[in-house]
Chimera marker file (.cmm) of the C-alpha trace (Angstrom):
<marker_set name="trace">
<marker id="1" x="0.000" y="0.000" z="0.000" r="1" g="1" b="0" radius="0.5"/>
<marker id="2" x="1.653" y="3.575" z="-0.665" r="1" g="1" b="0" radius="0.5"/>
<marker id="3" x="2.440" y="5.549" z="1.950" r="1" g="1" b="0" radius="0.5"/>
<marker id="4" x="0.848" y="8.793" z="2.284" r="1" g="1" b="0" radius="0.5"/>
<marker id="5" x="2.540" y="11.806" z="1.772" r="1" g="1" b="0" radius="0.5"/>
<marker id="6" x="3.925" y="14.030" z="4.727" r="1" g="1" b="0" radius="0.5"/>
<marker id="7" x="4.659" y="17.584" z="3.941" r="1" g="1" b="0" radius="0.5"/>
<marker id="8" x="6.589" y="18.123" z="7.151" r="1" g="1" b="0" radius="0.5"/>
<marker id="9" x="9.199" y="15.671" z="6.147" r="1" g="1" b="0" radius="0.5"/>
<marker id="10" x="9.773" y="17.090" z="3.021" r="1" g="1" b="0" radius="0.5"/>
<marker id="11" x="12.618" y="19.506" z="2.835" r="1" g="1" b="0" radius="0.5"/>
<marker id="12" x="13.650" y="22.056" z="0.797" r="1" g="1" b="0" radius="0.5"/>
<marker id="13" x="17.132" y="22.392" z="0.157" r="1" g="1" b="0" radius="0.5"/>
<marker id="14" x="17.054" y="25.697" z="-2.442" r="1" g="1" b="0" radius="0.5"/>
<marker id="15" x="15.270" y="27.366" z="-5.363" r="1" g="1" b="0" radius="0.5"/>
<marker id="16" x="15.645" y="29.267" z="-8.453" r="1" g="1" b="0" radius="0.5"/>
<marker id="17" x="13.593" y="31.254" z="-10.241" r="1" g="1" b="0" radius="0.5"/>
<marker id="18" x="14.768" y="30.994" z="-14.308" r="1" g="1" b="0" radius="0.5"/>
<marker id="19" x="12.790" y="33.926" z="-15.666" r="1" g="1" b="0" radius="0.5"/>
<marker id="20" x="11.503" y="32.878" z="-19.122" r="1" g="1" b="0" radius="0.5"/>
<marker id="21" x="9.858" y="36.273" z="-19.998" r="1" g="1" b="0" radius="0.5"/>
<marker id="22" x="8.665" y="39.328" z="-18.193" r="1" g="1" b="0" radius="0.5"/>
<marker id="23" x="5.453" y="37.357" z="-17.364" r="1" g="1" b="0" radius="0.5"/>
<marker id="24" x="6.696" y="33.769" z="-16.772" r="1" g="1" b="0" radius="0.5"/>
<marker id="25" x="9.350" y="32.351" z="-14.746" r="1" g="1" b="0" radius="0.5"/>
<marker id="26" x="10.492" y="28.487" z="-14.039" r="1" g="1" b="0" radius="0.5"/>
<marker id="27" x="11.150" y="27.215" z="-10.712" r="1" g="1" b="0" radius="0.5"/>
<marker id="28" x="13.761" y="24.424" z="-10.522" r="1" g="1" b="0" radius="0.5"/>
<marker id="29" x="14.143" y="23.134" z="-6.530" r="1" g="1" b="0" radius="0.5"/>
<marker id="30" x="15.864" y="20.747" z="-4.824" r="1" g="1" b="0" radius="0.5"/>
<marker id="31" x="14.047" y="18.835" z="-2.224" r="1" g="1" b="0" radius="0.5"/>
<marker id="32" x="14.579" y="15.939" z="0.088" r="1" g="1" b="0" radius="0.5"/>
<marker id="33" x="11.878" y="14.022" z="1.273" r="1" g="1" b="0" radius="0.5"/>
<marker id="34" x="12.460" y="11.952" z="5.005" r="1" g="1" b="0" radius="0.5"/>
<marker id="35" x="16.108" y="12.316" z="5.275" r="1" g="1" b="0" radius="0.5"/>
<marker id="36" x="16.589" y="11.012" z="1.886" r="1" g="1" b="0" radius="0.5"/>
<marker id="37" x="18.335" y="11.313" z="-1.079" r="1" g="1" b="0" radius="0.5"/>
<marker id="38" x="17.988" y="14.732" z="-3.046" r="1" g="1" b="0" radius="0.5"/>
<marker id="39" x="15.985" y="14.871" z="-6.112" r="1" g="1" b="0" radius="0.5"/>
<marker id="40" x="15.656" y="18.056" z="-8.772" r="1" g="1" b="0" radius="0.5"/>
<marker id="41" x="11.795" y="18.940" z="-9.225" r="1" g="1" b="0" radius="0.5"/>
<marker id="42" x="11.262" y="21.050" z="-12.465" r="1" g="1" b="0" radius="0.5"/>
<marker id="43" x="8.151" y="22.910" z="-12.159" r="1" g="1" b="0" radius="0.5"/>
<marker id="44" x="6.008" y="24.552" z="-11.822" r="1" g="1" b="0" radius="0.5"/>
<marker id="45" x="5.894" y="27.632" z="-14.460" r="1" g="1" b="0" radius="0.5"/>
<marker id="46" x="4.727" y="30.379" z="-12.873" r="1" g="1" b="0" radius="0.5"/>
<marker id="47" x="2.839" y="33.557" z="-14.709" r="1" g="1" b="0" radius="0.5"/>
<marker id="48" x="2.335" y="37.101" z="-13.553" r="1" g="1" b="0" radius="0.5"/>
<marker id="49" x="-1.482" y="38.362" z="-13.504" r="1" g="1" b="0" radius="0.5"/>
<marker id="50" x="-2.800" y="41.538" z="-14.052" r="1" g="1" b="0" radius="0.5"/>
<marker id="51" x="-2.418" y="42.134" z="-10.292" r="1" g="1" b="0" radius="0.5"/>
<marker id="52" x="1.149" y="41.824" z="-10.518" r="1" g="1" b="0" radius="0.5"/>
<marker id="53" x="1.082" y="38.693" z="-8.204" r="1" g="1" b="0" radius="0.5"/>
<marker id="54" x="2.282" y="35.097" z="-8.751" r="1" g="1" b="0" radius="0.5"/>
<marker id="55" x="-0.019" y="32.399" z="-10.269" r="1" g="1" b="0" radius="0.5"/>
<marker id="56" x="1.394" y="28.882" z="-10.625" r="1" g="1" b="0" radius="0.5"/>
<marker id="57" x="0.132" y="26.264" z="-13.444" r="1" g="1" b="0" radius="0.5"/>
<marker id="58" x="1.496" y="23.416" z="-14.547" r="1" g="1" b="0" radius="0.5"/>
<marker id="59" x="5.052" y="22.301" z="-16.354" r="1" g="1" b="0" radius="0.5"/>
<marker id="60" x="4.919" y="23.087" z="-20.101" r="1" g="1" b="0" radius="0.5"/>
<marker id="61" x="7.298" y="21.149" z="-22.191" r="1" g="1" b="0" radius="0.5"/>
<marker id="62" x="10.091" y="23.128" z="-22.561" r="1" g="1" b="0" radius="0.5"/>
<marker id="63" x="11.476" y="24.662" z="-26.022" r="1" g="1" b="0" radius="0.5"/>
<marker id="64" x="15.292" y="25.172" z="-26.857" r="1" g="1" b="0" radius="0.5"/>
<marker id="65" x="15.498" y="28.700" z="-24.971" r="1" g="1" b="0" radius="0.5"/>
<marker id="66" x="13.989" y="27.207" z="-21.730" r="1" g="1" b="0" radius="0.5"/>
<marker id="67" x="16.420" y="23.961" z="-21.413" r="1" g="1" b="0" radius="0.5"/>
<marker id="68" x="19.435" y="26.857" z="-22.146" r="1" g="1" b="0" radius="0.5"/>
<marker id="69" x="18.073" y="28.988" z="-19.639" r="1" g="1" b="0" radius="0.5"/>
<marker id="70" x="17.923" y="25.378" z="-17.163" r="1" g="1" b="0" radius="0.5"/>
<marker id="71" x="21.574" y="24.687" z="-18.400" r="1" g="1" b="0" radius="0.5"/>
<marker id="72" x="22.757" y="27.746" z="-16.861" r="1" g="1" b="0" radius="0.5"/>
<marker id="73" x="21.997" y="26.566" z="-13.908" r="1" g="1" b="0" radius="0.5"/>
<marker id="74" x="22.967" y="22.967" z="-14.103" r="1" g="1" b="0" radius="0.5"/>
<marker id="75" x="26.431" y="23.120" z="-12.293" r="1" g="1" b="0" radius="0.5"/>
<marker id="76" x="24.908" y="25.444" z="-9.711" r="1" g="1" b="0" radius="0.5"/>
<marker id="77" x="22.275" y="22.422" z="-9.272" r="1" g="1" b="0" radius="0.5"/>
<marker id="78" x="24.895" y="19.808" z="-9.177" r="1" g="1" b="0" radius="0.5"/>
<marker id="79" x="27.319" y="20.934" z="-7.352" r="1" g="1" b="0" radius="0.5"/>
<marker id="80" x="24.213" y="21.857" z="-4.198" r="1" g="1" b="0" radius="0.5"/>
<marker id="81" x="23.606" y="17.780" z="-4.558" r="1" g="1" b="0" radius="0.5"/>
<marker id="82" x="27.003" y="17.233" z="-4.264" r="1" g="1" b="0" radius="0.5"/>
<marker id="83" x="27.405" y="18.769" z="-1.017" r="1" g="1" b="0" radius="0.5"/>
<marker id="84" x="24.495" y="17.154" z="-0.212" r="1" g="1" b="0" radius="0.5"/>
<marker id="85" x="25.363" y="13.584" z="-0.366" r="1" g="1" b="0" radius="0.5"/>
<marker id="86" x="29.122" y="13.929" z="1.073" r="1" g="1" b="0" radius="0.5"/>
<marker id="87" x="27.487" y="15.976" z="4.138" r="1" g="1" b="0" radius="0.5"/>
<marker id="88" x="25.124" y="12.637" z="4.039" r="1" g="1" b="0" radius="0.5"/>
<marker id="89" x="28.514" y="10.114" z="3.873" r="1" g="1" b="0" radius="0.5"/>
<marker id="90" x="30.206" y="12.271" z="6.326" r="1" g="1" b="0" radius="0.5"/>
<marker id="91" x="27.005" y="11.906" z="8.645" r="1" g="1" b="0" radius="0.5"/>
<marker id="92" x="26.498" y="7.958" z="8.110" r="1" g="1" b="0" radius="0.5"/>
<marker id="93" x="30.538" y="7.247" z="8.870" r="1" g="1" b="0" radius="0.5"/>
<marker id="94" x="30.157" y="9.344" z="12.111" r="1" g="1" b="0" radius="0.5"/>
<marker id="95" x="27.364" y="7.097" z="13.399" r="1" g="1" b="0" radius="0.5"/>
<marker id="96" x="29.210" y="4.166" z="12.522" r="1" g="1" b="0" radius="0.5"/>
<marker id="97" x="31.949" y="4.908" z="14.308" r="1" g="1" b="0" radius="0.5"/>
<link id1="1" id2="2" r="1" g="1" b="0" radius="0.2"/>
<link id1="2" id2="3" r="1" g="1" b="0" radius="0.2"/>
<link id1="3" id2="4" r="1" g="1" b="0" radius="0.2"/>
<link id1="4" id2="5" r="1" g="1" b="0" radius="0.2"/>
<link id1="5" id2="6" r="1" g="1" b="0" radius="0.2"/>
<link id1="6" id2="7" r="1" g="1" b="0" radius="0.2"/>
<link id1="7" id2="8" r="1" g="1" b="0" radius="0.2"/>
<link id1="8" id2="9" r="1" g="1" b="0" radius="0.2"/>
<link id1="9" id2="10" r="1" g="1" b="0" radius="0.2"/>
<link id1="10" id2="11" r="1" g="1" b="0" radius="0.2"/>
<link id1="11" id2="12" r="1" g="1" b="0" radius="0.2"/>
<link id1="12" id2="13" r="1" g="1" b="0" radius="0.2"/>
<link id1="13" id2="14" r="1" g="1" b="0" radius="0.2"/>
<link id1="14" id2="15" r="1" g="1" b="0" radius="0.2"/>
<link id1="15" id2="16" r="1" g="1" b="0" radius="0.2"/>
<link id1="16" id2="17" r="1" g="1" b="0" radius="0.2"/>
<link id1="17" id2="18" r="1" g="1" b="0" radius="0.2"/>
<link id1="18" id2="19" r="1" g="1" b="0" radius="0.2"/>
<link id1="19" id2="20" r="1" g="1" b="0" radius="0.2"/>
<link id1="20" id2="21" r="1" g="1" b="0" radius="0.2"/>
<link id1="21" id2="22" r="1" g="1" b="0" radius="0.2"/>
<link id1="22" id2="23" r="1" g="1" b="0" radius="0.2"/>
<link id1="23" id2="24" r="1" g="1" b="0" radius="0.2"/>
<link id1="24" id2="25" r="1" g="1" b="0" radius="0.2"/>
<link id1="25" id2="26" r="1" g="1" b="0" radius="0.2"/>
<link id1="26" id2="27" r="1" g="1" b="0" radius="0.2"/>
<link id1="27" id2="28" r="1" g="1" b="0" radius="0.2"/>
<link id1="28" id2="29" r="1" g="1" b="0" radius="0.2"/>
<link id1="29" id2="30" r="1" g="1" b="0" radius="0.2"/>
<link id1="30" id2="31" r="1" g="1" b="0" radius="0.2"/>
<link id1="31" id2="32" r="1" g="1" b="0" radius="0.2"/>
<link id1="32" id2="33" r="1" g="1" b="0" radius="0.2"/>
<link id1="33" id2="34" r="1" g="1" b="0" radius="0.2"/>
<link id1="34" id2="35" r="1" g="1" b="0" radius="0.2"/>
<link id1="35" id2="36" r="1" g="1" b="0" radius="0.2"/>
<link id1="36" id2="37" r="1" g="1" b="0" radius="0.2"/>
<link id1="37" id2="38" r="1" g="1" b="0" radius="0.2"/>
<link id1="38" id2="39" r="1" g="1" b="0" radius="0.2"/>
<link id1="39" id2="40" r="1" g="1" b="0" radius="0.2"/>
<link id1="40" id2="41" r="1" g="1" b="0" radius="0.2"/>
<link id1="41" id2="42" r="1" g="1" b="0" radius="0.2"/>
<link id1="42" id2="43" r="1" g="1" b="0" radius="0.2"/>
<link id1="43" id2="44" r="1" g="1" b="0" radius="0.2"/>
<link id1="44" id2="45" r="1" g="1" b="0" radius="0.2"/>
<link id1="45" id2="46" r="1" g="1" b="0" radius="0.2"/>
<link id1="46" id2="47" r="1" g="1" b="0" radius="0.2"/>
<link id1="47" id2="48" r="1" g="1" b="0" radius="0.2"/>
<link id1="48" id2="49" r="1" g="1" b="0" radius="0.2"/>
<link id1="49" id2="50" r="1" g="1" b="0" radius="0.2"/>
<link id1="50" id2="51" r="1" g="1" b="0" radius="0.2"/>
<link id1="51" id2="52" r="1" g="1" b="0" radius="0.2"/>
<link id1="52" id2="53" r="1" g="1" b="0" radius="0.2"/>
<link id1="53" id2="54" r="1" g="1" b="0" radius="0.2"/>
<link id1="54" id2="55" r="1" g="1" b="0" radius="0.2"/>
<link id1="55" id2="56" r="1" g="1" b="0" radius="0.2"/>
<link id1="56" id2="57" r="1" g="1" b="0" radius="0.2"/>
<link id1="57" id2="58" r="1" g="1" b="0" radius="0.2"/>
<link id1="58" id2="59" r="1" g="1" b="0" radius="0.2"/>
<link id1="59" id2="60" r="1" g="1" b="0" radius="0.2"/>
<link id1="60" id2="61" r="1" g="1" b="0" radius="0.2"/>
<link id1="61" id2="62" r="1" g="1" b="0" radius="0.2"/>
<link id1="62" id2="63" r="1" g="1" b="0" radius="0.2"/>
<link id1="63" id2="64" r="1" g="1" b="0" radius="0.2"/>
<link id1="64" id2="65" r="1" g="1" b="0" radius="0.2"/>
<link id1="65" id2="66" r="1" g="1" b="0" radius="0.2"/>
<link id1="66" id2="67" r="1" g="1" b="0" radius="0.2"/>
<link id1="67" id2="68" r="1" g="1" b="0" radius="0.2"/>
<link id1="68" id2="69" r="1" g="1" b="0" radius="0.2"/>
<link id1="69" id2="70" r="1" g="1" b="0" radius="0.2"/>
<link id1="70" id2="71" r="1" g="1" b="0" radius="0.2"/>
<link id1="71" id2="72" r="1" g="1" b="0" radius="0.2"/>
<link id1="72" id2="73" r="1" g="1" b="0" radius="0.2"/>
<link id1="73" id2="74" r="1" g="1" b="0" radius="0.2"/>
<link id1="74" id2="75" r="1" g="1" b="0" radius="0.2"/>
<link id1="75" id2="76" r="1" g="1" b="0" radius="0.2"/>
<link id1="76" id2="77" r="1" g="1" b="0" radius="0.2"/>
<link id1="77" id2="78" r="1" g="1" b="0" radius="0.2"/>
<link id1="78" id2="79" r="1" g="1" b="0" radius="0.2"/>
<link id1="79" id2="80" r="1" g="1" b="0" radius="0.2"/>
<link id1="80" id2="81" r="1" g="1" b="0" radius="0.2"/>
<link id1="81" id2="82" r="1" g="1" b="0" radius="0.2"/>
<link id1="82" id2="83" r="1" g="1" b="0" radius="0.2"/>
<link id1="83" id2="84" r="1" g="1" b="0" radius="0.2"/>
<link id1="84" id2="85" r="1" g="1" b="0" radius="0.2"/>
<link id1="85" id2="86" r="1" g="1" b="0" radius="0.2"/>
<link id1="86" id2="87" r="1" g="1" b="0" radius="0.2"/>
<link id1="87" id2="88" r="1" g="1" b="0" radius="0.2"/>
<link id1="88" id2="89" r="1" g="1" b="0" radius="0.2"/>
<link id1="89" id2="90" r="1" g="1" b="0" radius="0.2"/>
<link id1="90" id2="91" r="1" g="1" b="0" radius="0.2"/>
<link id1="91" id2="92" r="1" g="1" b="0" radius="0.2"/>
<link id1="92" id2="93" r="1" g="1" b="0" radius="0.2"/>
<link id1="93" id2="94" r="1" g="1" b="0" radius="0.2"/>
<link id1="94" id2="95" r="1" g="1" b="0" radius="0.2"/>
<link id1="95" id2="96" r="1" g="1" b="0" radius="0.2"/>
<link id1="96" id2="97" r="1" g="1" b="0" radius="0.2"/>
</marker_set>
């Protein structure tokens, strides 16, 4: 049976906001969920109403200028999960010992 999802376990590690146009921007996070392993979510888009405040909708599929736009950020991205899983080696060797 699958377990239910528990949004106090899950963790966010950091965010960026790729801006696609004036009116829509991508968020790419990193998130952990229970201690474990990180994992990249892409989504969602998000769109600027008439209000000027944030709406969120779902993850378009993304055209040439959006996956250059992710690419920038790519080494940022990998080098956070990096950290991530030596900090969680570190951590496991310590409570080993």
């Amino acid at each position: 049976m699958p377990r239910e999802f528990d949004n106090s376990k899950d963790q966010l590690i950091k965010s960026w906001d790729i801006k696609i146009n004036e009116n829509t921007k991508l968020v790419v996070s990193i998130h952990r969920y229970n201690n474990g392993d990180p994992k990249v979510q892409i989504g969602p888009m998000m769109y600027l109403k008439d209000d000027q405040t944030w709406s969120f909708g779902k993850l378009k599929r993304l055209g040439w200028s959006e996956m250059n736009l992710l690419q920038e950020i790519m080494d940022d991205i990998l080098s956070e999960m990096d950290s991530i899983h030596a900090k969680m080696k570190n951590s496991a060797r310590r409570s080993k010992d």
